[in-house]
C-alpha positions in Angstrom: -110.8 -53.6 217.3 -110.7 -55.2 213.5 -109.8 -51.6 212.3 -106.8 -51.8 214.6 -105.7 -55.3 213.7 -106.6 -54.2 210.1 -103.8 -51.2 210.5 -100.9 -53.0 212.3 -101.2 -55.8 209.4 -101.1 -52.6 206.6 -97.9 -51.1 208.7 -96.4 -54.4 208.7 -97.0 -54.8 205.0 -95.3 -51.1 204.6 -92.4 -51.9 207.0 -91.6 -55.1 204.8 -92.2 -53.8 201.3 -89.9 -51.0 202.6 -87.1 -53.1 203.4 -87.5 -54.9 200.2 -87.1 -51.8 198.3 -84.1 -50.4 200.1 -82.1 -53.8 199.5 -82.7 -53.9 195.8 -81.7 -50.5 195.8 -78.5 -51.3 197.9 -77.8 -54.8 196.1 -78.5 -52.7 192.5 -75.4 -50.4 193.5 -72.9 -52.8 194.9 -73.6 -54.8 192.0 -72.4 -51.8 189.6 -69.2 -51.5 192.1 -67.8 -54.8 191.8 -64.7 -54.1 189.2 -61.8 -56.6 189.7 -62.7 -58.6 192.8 -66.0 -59.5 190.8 -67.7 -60.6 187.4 -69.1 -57.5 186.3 -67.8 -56.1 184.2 -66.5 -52.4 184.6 -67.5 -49.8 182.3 -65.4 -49.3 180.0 -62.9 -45.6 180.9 -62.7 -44.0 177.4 -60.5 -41.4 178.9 -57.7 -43.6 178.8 -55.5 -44.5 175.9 -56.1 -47.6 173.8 -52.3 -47.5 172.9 -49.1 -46.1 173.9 -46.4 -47.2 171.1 -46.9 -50.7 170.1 -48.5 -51.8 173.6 -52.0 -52.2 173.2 -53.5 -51.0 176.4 -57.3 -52.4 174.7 -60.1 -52.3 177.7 -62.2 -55.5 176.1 -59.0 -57.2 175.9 -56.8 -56.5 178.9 -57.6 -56.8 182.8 -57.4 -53.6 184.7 -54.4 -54.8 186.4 -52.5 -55.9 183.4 -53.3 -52.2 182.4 -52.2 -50.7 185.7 -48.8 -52.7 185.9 -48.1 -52.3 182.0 -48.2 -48.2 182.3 -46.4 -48.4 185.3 -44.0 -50.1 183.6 -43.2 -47.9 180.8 -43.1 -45.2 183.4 -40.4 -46.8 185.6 -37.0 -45.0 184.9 -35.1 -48.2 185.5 -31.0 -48.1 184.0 -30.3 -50.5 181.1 -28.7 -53.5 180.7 -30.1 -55.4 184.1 -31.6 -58.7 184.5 -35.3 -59.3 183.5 -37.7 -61.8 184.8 -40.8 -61.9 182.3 -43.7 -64.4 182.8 -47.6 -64.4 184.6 -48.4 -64.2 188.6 -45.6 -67.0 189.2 -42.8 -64.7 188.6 -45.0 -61.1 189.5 -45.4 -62.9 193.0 -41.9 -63.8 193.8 -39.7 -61.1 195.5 -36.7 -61.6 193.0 -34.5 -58.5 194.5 -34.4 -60.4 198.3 -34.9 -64.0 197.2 -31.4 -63.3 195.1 -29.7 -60.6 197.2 -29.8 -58.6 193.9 -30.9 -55.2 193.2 -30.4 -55.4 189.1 -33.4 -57.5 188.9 -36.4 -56.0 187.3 -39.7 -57.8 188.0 -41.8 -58.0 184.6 -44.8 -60.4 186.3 -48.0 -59.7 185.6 -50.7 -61.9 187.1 -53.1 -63.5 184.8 -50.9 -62.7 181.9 -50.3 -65.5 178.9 -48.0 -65.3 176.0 -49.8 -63.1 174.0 -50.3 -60.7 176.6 -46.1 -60.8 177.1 -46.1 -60.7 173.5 -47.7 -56.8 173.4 -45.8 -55.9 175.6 -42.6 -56.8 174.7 -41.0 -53.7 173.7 -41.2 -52.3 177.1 -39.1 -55.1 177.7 -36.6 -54.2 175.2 -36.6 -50.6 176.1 -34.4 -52.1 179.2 -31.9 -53.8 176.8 -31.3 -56.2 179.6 -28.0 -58.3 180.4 -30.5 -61.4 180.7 -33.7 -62.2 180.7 -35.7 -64.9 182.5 -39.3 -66.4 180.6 -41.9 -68.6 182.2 -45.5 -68.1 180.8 -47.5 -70.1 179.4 -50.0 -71.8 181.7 -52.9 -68.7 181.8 -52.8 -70.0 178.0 -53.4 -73.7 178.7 -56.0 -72.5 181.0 -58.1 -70.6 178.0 -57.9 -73.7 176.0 -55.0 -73.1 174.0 -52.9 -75.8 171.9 -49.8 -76.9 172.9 -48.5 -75.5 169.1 -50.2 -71.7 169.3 -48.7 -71.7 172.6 -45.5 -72.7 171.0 -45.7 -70.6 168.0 -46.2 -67.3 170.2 -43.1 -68.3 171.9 -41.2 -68.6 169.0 -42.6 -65.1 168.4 -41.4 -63.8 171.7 -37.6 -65.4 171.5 -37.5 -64.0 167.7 -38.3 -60.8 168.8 -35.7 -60.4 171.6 -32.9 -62.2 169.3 -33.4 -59.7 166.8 -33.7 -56.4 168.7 -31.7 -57.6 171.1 -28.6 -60.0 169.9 -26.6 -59.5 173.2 -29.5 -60.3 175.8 -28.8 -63.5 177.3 -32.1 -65.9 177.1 -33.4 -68.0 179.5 -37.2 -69.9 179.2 -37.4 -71.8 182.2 -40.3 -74.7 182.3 -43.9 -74.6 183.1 -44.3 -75.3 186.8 -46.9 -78.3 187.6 -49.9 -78.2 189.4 -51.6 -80.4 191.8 -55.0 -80.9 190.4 -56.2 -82.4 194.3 -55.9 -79.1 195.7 -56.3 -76.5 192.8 -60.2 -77.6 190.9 -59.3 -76.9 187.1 -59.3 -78.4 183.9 -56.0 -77.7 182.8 -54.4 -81.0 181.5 -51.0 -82.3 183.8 -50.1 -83.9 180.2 -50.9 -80.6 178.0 -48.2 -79.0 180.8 -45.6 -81.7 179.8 -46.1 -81.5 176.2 -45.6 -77.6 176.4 -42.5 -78.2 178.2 -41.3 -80.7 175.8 -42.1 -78.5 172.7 -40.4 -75.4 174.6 -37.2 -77.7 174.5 -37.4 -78.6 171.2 -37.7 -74.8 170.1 -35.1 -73.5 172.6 -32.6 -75.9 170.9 -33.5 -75.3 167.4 -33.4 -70.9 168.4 -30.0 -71.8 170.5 -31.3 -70.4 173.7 -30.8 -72.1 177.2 -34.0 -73.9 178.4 -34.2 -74.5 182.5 -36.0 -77.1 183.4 -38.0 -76.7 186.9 -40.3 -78.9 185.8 -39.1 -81.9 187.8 -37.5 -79.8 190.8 -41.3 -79.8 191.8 -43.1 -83.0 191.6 -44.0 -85.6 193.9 -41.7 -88.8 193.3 -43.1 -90.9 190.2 -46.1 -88.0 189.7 -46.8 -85.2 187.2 -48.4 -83.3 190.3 -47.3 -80.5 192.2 -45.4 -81.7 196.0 -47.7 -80.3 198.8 -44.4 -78.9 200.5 -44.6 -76.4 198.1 -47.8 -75.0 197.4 -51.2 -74.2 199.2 -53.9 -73.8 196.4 -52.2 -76.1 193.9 -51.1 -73.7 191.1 -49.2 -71.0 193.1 -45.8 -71.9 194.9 -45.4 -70.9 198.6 -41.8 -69.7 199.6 -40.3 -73.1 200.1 -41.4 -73.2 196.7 -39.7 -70.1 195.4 -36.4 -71.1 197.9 -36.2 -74.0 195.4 -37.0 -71.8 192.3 -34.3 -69.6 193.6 -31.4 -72.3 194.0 -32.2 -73.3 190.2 -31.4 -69.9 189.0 -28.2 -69.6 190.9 -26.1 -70.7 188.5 -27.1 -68.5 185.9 -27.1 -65.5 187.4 -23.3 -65.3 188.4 
């Protein structure tokens, strides 16, 4: 009778050391398959090109979906001289061609993307030699803790850039959006946004390019803070959102 007892309690003991063994095992190689949706990191593919031109296409540095949408990019055979909206996942999320009725707009979003990210890879955007182009970036780099003046100054670096290799492109930098800090948890300062928006005037004025200001088309009355109506997390805009967005841009796109 005890040497019975005595061998359920070892099977037992088998069964659950078992089971332990084959979750590790199971938790060791989801944990390797993660990529984008999770924090580990994904080994690096040395297959791929670091470069192509100027565009730095740098693993360590970039996300694989700035990677992905940047060589699909400079693989798109799109006609010159259309209109170019540049900026992060604001402008990659909106659907510009049926939110305008217009075909000749090429979507250069990218989600996640800052200014020195739209700075590498400008000269895909030149490539297009578009009629006009439409710029709002800048709050990815407030997010990593940049200043309101190296923000500035890589702007500065972006609008020299087109000016030169481009003296007949149209420029338009249109405002950083608010956020509503009760909805989306961040530290990202509501005044570090303002200030950027100010200096972004300032240097549009001083490089004679048109500045938009959207700012104000989406705040709650007497706050810096993004209206409910039109958002759901608190940093990205819902469609009412981009119906207003859409309505600013009217006028500058006839």
């Amino acid at each position: 009778m005890k040497n019975k007892k005595l061998l359920i309690i070892i099977t037992i003991i088998f069964f659950i050391i078992l089971c332990l063994c084959m979750y590790l095992k199971l938790f060791s190689h989801s944990s390797k398959n993660v990529g984008v949706l999770g924090n580990t990191a994904v080994p690096e593919n040395k297959m791929l090109p670091k470069k192509v031109g100027d565009i730095s296409l740098d693993q360590k540095t970039y996300s694989d979906y700035y990677i992905q949408k940047v060589t699909m990019y400079i693989n798109s055979d799109n006609k010159q001289g259309q209109i170019v909206f540049l900026g992060d996942s604001l402008t990659d999320i909106g659907q510009w061609n049926e939110l305008l009725n217009n075909p000749y707009i090429l979507n250069r979003g990218i989600s996640g993307d800052n200014t020195s990210g739209a700075l590498n890879r400008l000269s895909e955007v030149i490539k297009l030699k578009p009629r006009k182009i439409f710029i709002m970036i800048g709050i990815n780099d407030i997010g990593k803790g940049l200043s309101t003046n190296e923000i500035t100054k890589n702007y500065s670096k972006i609008l020299g850039r087109i000016k030169k290799d481009l003296p007949n492109t149209i420029i338009y930098v249109e405002s950083v959006l608010p956020i509503n800090k009760d909805l989306f948890k961040t530290n990202t300062s509501e005044k570090q946004i303002i200030d950027l928006n100010i200096s972004l005037n300032k240097l549009c004025k001083s490089l004679s390019v048109q500045y938009i200001d959207l700012y104000h088309l989406f705040t709650l009355p007497n706050e810096n803070k993004l209206s409910y109506k039109y958002t759901v997390s608190g940093l990205h805009i819902n469609g009412d959102g981009y119906r207003v967005w859409r309505d600013a841009l009217k006028p500058y796109l006839q």
